[in-house]
N, C-alpha and C positions, 0 to 999 in steps of 0.2 A: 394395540391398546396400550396405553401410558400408564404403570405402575407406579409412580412417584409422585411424593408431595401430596396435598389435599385431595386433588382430581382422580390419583391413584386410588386411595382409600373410596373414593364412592365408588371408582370402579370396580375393584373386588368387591365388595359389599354387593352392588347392584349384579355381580355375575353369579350368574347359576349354574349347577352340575349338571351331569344326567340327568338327576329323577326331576330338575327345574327348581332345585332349591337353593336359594339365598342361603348364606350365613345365618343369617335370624332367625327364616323357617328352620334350619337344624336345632338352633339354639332352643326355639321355644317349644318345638315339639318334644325335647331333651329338658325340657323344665327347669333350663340355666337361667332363671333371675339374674344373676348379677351377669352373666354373659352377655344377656339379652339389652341391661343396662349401660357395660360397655358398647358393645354394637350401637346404641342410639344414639351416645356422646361420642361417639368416634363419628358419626356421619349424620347429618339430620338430613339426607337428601337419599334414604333409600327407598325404593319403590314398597312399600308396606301395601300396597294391593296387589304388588303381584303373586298369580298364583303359581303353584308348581305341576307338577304333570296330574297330578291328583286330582286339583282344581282347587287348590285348599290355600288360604292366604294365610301370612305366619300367626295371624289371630287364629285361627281356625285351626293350626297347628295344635297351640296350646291349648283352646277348649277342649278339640276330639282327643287331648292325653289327656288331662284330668290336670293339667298346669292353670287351675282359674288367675293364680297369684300374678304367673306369666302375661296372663292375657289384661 
């Protein structure tokens, strides 16, 4: 997989850990506003439906913590 330049960034973005989580689902389940702001201007081509092992999408992240501002 190719790390570099634009294509890199959606790549890490778009890859997931173990538990199946994005960058973003960490972010908003961790109630980083401005993280989660960066992540969006850094890529506008990340999967925002995918879920994690959970089944929970990074929306769903931030509601089930109590991050509404996140979500």
């Amino acid at each position: 997989m190719k790390f570099e330049g634009p294509d890199g960034v959606k790549n890490i973005l778009n890859k997931s850990d173990l538990n199946g989580d994005l960058p973003i689902h960490i972010a908003a389940k961790n109630g980083s506003c401005g993280f989660v702001a960066h992540l969006l201007c850094a890529c506008n081509q990340q999967d925002l439906t995918k879920e994690n092992n959970k089944g929970f999408t990074p929306f769903i992240e931030s509601i089930q913590n109590g991050h509404i501002k996140v979500a």
